[in-house]
C-alpha positions as CSV (number, residue, x, y, z in Angstrom):
1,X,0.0,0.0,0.0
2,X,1.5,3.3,-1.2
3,X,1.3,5.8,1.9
4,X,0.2,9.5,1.1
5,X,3.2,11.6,1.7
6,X,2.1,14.9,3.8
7,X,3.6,18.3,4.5
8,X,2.5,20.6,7.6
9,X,2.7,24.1,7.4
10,X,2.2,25.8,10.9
11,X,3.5,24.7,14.3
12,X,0.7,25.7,16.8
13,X,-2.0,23.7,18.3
14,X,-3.9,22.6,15.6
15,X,-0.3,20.8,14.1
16,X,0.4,19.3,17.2
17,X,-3.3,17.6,17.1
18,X,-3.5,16.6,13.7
19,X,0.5,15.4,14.0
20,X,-0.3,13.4,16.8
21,X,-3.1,11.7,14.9
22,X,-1.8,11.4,11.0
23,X,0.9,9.3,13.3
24,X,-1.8,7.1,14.3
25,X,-2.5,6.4,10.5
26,X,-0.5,3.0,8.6
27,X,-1.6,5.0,5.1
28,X,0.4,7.9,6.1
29,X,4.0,9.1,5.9
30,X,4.5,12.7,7.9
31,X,6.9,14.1,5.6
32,X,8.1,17.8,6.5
33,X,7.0,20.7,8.8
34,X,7.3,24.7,7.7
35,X,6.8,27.2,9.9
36,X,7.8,31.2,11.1
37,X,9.0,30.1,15.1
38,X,12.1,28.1,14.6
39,X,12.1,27.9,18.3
40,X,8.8,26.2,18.8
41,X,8.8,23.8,15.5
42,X,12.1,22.6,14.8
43,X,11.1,20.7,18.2
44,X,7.9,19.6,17.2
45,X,9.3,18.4,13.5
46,X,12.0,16.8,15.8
47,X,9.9,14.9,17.9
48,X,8.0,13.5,14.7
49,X,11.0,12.4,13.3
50,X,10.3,15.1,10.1
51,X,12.1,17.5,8.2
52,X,12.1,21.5,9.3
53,X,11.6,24.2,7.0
54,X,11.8,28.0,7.8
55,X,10.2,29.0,4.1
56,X,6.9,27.1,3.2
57,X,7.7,27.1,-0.5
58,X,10.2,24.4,0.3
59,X,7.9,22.3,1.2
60,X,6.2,22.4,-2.5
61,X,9.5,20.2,-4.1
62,X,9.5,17.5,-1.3
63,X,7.3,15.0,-3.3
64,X,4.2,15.1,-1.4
65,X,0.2,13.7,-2.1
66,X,-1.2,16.5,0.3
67,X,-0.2,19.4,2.5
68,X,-2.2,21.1,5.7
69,X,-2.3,24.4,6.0
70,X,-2.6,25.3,9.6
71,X,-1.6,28.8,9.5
72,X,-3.9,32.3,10.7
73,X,-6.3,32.3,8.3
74,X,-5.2,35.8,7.1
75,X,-1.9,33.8,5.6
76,X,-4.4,31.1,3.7
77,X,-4.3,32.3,0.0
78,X,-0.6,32.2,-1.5
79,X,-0.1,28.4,0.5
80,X,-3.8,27.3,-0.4
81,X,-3.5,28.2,-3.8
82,X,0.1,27.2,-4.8
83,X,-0.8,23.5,-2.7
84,X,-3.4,23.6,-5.3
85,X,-1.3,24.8,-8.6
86,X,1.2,22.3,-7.5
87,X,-1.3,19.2,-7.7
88,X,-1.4,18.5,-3.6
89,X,-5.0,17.5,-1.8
90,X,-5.8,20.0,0.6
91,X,-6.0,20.5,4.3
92,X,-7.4,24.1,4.9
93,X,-7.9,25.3,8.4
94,X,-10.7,27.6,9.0
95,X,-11.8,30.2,8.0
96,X,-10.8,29.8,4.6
97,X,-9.1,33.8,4.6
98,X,-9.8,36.6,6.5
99,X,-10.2,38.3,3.3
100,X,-13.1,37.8,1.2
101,X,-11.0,38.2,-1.9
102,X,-8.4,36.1,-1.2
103,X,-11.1,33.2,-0.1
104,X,-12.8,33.5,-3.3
105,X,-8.8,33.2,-5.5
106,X,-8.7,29.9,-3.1
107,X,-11.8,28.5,-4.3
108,X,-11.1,29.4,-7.8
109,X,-7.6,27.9,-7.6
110,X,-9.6,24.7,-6.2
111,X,-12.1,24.5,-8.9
112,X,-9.5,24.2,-11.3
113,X,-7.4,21.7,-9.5
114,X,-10.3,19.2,-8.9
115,X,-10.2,19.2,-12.7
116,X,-7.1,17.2,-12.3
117,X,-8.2,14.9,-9.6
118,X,-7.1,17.5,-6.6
119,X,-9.2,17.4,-3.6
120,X,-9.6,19.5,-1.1
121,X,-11.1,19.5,2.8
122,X,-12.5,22.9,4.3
123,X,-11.7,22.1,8.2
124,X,-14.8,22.8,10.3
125,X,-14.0,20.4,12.8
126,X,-17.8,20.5,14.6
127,X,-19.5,18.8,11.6
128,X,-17.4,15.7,12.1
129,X,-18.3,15.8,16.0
130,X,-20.6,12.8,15.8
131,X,-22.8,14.7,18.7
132,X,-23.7,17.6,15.8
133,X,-23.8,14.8,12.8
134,X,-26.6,13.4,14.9
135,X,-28.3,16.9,15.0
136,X,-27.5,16.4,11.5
137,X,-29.5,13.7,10.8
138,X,-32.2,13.7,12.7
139,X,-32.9,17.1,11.2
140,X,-32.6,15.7,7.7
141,X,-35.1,13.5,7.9
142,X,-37.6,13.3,5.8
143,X,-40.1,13.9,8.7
144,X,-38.5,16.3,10.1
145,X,-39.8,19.1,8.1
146,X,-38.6,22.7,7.6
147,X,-36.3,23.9,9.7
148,X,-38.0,27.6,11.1
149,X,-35.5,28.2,14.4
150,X,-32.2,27.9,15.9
151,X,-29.8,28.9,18.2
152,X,-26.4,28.3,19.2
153,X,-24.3,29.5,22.2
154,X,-20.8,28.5,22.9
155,X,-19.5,30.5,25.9
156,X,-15.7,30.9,26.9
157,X,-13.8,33.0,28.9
158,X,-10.8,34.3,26.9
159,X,-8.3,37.0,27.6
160,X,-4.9,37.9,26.4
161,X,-2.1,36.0,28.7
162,X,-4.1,33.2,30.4
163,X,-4.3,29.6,29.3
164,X,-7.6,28.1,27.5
165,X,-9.0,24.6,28.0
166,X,-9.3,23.0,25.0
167,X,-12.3,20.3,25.4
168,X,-11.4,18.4,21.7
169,X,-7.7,18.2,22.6
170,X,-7.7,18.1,26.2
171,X,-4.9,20.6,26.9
172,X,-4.7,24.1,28.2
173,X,-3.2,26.6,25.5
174,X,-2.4,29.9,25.2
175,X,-4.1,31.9,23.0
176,X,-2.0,33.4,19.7
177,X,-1.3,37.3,20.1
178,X,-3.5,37.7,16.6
179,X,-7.1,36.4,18.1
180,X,-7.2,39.5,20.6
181,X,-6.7,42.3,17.4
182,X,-9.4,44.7,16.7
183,X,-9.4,44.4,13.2
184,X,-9.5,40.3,13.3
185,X,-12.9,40.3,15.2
186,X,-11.4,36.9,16.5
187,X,-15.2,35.8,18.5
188,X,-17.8,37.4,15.8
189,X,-15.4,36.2,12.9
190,X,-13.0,33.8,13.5
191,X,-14.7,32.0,16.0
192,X,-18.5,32.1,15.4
193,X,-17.5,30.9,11.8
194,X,-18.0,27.3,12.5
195,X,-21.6,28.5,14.0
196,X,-22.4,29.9,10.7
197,X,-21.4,27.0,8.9
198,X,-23.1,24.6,10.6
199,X,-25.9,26.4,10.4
200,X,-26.3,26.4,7.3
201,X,-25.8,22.6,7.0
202,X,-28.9,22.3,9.8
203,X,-31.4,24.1,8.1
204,X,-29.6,22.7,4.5
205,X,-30.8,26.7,3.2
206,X,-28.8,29.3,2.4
207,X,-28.4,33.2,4.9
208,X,-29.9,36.1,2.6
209,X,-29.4,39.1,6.0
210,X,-27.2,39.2,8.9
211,X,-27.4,41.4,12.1
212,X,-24.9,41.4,14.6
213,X,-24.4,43.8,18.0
214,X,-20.7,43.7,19.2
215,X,-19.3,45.1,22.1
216,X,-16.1,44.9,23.9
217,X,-16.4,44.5,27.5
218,X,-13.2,43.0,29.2
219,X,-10.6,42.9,26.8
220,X,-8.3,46.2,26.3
221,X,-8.6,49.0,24.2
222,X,-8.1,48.3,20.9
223,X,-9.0,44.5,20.8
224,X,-11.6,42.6,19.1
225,X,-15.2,43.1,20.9
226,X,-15.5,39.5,23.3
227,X,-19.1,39.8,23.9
228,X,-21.5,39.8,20.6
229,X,-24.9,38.4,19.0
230,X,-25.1,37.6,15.4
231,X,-29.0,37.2,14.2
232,X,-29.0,35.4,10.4
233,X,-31.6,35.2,8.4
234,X,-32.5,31.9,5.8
235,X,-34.2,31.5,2.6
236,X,-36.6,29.1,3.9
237,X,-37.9,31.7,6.5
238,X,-35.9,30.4,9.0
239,X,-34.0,32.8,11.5
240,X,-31.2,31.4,13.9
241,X,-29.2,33.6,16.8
242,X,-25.5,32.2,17.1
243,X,-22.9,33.9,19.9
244,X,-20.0,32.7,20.8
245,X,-18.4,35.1,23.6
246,X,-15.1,35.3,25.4
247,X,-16.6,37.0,28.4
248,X,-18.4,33.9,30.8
249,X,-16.0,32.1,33.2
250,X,-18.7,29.2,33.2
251,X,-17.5,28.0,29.8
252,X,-21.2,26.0,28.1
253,X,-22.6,25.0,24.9
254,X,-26.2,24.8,23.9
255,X,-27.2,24.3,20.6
256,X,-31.3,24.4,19.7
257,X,-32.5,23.5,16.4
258,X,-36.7,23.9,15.6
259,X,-38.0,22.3,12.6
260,X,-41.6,21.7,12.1
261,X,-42.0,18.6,13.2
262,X,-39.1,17.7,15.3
263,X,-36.8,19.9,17.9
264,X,-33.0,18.5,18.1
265,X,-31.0,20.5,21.3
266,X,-27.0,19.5,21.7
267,X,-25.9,20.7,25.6
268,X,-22.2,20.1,26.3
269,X,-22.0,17.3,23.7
270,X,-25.0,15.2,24.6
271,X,-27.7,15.4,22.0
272,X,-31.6,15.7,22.4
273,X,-34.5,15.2,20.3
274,X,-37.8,15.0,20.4
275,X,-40.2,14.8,17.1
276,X,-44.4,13.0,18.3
277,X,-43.0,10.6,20.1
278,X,-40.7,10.4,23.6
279,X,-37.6,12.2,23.7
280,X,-34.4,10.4,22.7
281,X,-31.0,11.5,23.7
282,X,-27.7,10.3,22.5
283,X,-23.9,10.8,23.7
284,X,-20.9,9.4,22.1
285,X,-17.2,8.6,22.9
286,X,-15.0,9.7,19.9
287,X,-11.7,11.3,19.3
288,X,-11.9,14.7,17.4
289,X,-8.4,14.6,15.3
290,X,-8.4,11.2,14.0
291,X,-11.9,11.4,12.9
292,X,-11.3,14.6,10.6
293,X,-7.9,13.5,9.4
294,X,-8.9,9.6,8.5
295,X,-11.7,11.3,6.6
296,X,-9.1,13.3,4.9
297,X,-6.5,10.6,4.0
298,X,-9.9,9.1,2.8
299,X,-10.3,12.2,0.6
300,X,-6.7,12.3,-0.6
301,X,-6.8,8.4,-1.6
302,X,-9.9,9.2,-3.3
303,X,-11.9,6.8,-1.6
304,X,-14.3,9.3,-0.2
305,X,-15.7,12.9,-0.8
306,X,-15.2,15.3,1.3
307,X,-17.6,16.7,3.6
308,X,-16.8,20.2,4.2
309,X,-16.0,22.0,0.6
310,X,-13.9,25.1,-0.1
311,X,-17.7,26.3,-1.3
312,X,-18.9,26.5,2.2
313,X,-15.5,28.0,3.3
314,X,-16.7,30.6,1.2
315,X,-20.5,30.9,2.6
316,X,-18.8,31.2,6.1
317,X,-16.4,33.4,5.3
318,X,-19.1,35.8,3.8
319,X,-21.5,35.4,6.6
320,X,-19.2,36.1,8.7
321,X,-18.2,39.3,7.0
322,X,-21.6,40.4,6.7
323,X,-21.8,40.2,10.2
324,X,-18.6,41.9,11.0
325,X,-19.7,44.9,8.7
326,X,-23.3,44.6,10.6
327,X,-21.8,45.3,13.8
328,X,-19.6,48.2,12.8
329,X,-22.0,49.7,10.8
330,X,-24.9,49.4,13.8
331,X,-27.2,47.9,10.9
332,X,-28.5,44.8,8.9
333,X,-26.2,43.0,6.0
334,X,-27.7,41.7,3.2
335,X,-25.4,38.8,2.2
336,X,-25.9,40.2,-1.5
337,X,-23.7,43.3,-0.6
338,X,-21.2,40.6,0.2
339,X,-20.8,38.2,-2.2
């Protein structure tokens, strides 16, 4: 069995989970590691037993099948698109760019790969959480019926120099300087982005207006507002309310999804349901990292498609603009003044 060669570019968290599981994989042969800190991943390449690179680019003439880009989504487009040029299955963290622009050259440069057989996977890890693919299906049954309501909360307390609790990876972490910057809106963006996208994968309909009220309460002067509520509007007539603030030291997610015939709530990763019958519940053991990156290896070997697309990269990436215009602009977004 040929393995699939892979290159990592980044050294924070999200390398040292995925790392730590592509090791796990027989298919897989961890090839290289690129990143800016020297200090930090010549270590972590080290402890792989992989090759260090301070430029990225090197990592293009190594001979791989695939390369993850794990980098702040503001660096995504030149590594995105030259993976893509240079015929390699993509890994793309989320969001897909902080710039709308650049997000859009990505997909472009993907459309036109996948004419060659190049595949690509748009990391939102929460849709390969089997607790919100339960959501998923029972809310895509077929008597389920329109979705009409939703709402999602995902509170955590978050400030510049103390350590995070990462549920998904079990470790504390410090936060990267770039998450606290005004002009990254790191909660209403960055973070509420996997909110918007599995949003739209609930209620399987497309946002037309966004509404979003932002402040910033604890964090410094001339950081990103920590406390916010983003209102999107569907197609279908459905509305939805998604916040994910960095102000509540009780950190707590409850997820609540109406359709017409059947109500589906996820609280702290154990799933509820009830449609004319007895409510059903559902909890499951699973580990995060290998999940998303044997669905990828999948993907690369072309023995599966993937389930997260560079397309609805794009859809969050725009909703999520929307709503960072919405709350500077103290009004409502149509999504048509976006995209």
């Amino acid at each position: 069995m040929n393995k699939t060669r892979i290159g990592i570019i980044g050294a924070g968290a999200m390398a040292r989970a995925h790392l730590a599981a592509l090791a796990q994989d027989e298919r897989v042969e961890l090839a290289a590691l690129s990143s800016r800190s020297r200090d930090t991943a010549q270590p972590l390449a080290d402890s792989f037993g992989i090759s260090y690179h301070d430029d990225w680019r090197e990592l293009l003439n190594l001979d791989l099948n695939a390369l993850y880009v794990l980098t702040p989504d503001f660096l995504h487009r030149d590594m995105a698109i030259a993976a893509l040029e240079n015929g390699l299955h993509l890994f793309l963290e989320k969001s897909i760019d902080r710039d709308l622009n650049a997000g859009r050259e990505i997909v472009r440069a993907g459309e036109a790969a996948a004419q060659n057989g190049v595949q690509t996977l748009m990391a939102y890890p929460l849709r390969f959480d089997p607790h919100y693919r339960k959501m998923h299906e029972v809310l895509s049954s077929p008597d389920a019926g329109r979705g009409i309501y939703a709402a999602s909360l995902r509170a955590h307390f978050l400030t510049a120099g103390t350590q995070m609790y990462d549920k998904y990876r079990d470790e504390y972490y410090a936060p990267p300087a770039w998450y606290f910057k005004e002009e990254n809106y790191g909660p209403i963006y960055s973070h509420a982005s996997h909110d918007y996208d599995y949003m739209r994968w609930f209620m399987n309909s497309e946002v037309t207006r966004v509404s979003a009220v932002a402040r910033r309460a604890l964090l410094p002067e001339g950081s990103a507002p920590d406390a916010f509520v983003t209102t999107l509007e569907f197609e279908n007539g459905a509305i939805a309310g998604v916040s994910t603030p960095w102000v509540t030291r009780v950190e707590y997610d409850l997820i609540t999804v109406a359709a017409e015939k059947v109500t589906v709530m996820n609280r702290n990763n154990e799933v509820f349901w009830r449609g004319d019958g007895e409510e059903e519940s559902a909890k499951f053991d699973f580990d995060l990292w290998q999940t998303i990156n044997g669905h990828f290896v999948d993907v690369a070997r072309g023995e599966a498609t993937p389930l997260c697309t560079l397309q609805d990269g794009i859809a969050a990436a725009t909703i999520a603009t929307a709503a960072v215009r919405s709350a500077k602009e103290q009004r409502p977004v149509e999504i048509g003044e976006i995209a």
